[in-house]
C-alpha positions in Angstrom: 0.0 0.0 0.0 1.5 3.4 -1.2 1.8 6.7 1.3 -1.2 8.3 0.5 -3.1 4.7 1.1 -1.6 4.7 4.4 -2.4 8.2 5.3 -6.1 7.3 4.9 -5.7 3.8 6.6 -4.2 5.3 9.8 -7.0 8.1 9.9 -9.4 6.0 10.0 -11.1 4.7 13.5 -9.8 1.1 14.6 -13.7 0.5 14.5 -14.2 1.4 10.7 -11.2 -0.2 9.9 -12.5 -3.5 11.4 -15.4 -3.3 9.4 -14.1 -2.7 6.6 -12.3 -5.8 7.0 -15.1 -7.7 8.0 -17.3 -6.8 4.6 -14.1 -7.2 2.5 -13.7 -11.1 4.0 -17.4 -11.8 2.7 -17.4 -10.1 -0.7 -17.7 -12.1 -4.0 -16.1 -12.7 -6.9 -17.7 -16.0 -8.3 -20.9 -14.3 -8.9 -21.9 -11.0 -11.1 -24.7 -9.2 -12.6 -24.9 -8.1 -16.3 -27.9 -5.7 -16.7 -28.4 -5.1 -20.2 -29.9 -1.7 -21.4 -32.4 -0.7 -18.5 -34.0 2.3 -18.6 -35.5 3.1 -14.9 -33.0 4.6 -12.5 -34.7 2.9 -9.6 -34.2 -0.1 -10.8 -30.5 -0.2 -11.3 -30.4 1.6 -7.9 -32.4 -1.6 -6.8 -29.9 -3.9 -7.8 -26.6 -2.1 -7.2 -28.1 -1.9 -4.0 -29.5 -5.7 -3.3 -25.7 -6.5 -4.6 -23.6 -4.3 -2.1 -26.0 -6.2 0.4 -25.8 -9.4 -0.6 -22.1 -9.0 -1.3 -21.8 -9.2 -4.9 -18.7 -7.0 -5.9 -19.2 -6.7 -9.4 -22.1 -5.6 -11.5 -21.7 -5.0 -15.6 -23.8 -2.4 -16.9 -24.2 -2.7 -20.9 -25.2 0.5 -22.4 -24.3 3.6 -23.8 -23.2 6.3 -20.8 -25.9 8.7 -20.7 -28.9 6.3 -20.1 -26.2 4.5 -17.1 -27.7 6.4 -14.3 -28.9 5.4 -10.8 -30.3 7.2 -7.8 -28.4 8.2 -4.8 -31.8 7.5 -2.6 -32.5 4.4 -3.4 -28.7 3.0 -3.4 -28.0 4.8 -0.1 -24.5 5.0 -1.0 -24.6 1.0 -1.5 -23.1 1.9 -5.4 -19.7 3.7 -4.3 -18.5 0.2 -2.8 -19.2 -1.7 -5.8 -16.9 -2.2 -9.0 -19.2 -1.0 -11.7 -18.3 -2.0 -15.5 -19.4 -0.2 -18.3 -20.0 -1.3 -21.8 -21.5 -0.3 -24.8 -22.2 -3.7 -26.4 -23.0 -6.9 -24.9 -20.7 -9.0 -26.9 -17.3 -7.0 -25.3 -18.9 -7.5 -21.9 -19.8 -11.3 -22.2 -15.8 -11.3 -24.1 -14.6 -9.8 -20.7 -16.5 -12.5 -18.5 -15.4 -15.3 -20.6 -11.6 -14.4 -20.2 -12.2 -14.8 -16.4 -13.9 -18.1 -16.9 -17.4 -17.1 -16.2 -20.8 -18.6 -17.6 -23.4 -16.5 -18.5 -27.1 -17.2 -17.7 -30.0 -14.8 -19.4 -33.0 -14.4 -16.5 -36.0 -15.3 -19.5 -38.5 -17.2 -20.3 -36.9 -20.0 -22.7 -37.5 -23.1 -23.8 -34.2 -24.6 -22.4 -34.5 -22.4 -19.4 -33.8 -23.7 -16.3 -34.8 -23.6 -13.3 -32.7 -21.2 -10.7 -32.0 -23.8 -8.3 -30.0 -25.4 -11.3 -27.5 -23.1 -12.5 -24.4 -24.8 -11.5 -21.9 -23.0 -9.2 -18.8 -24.8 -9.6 -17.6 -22.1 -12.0 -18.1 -18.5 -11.7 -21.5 -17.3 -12.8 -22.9 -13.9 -14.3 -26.6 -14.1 -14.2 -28.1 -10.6 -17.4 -31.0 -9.3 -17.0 -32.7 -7.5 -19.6 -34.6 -4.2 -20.4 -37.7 -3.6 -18.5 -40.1 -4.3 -21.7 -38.1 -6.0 -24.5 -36.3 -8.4 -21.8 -32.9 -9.6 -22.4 -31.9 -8.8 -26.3 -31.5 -11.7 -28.7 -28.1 -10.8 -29.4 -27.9 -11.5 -25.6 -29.4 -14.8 -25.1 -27.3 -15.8 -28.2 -23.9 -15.2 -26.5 -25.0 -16.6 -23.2 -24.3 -20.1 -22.0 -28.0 -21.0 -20.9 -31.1 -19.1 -19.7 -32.9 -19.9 -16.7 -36.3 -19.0 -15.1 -37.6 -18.2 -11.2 -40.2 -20.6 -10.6 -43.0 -19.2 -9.5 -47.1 -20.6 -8.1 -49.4 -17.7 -8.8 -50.9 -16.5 -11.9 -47.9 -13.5 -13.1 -45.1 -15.3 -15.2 -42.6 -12.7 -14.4 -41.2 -10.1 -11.2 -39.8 -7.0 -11.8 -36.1 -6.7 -12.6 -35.2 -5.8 -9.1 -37.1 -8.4 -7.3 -36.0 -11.2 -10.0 -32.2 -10.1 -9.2 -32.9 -9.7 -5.3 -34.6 -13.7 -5.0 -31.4 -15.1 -8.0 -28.5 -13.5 -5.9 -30.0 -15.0 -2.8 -30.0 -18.3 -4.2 -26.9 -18.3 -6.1 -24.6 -15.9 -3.3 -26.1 -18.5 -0.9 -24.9 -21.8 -2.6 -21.7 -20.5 -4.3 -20.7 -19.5 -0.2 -22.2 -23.3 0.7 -20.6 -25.4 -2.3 -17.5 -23.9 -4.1 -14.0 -24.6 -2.2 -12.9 -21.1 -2.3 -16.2 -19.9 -0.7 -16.8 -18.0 -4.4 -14.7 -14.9 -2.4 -12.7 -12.4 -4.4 -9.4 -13.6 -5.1 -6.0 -11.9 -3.4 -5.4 -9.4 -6.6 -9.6 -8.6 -6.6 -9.3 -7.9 -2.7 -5.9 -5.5 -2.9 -8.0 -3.4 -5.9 -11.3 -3.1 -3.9 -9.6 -2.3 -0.7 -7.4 0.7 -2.9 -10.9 1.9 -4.3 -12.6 1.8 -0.8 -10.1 4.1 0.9 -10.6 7.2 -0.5 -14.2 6.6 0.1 -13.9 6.2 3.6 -13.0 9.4 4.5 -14.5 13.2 4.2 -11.5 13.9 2.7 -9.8 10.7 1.3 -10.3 12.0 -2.1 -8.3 15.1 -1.2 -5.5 13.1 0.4 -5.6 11.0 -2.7 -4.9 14.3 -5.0 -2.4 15.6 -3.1 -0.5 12.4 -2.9 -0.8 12.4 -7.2 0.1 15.8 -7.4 3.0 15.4 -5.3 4.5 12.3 -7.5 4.2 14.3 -10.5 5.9 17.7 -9.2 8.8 15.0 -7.7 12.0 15.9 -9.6 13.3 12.6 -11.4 15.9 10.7 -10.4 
């Protein structure tokens, strides 16, 4: 950890640093969330937020930047401790989970769904949900591994995005904790790069301290 990091580390309370600690030791790597084009700001709040709770470190947002907006009342801060990837197509994002061995399961009503109980957890999983009306895109479901379905005993076929991601990260943060040998926690590198990102968040004026320390690298004479 540079200076600067250790500036921030040392100013914070033993108490925040212990918890800290504590929510870094149960965050996930084996598991992510792809949300593909939504256009409701509460509902990406909703699921950036359910992730932060349920520990889910990563979340891949596929869109252009302008319509990639959530709000700060329904996250209640839950978005600034999450990783948040950005794309503009789905086929670089499902690229990018691929090259970290992932599989890819589209939340839809499909033939060869399955149910969510069935989605194997012995390698990582990235479970994409779709846009609020047209669902996850055919382009999509074509570059995804399987699709699967929430079983449900009422009349409605389908939940809203936020409540279909709330009830498949239960089931899947749940098992992949229960049935994978490394617990499906973020790996050593994962840990160091969310525990460098966290740190200037923790304080009022971590940012600041962060600045200043930048600032003073580059006016350092070389040599």
């Amino acid at each position: 950890m540079d200076s600067t990091r250790d500036v921030i580390r040392n100013a914070l309370r033993p108490q925040r640093w212990d918890r800290m600690q504590a929510v870094l030791d149960r965050r996930l790597g084996a598991v992510r969330v792809v949300v593909e084009h939504l256009r409701h700001a509460h509902n990406l709040s909703a699921v950036l937020r359910t992730c932060e709770a349920l520990g889910v470190q990563h979340v891949h947002v596929v869109d252009s930047a302008e319509h990639c907006t959530w709000s700060r009342r329904i996250t209640q801060g839950a978005h600034k401790w999450l990783t948040v990837h950005r794309h503009e197509r789905f086929d670089t994002c499902a690229a990018a989970l691929r090259g970290r061995g992932f599989r890819l399961y589209a939340a839809m009503l499909d033939p060869g769904a399955v149910p969510l109980g069935e989605i194997p957890v012995d390698r990582p999983v990235a479970v994409v949900f779709g846009n609020e009306k047209a669902g996850v895109s055919q382009e999509a479901r074509g570059l995804c591994d399987g699709a699967y379905i929430i079983p449900m005993a009422g009349f409605v076929q389908s939940f809203n995005i936020s409540v279909a991601a709330a009830i498949s990260l239960y089931d899947l943060t749940r098992r992949a904790r229960a049935e994978r040998p490394d617990n499906g926690l973020l790996s050593e590198a994962e840990r160091t790069e969310v525990l460098a990102a966290w740190l200037p968040k923790s304080l009022r004026c971590g940012r600041r301290i962060v600045d200043a320390g930048k600032k003073r690298a580059q006016d350092r004479p070389p040599g």
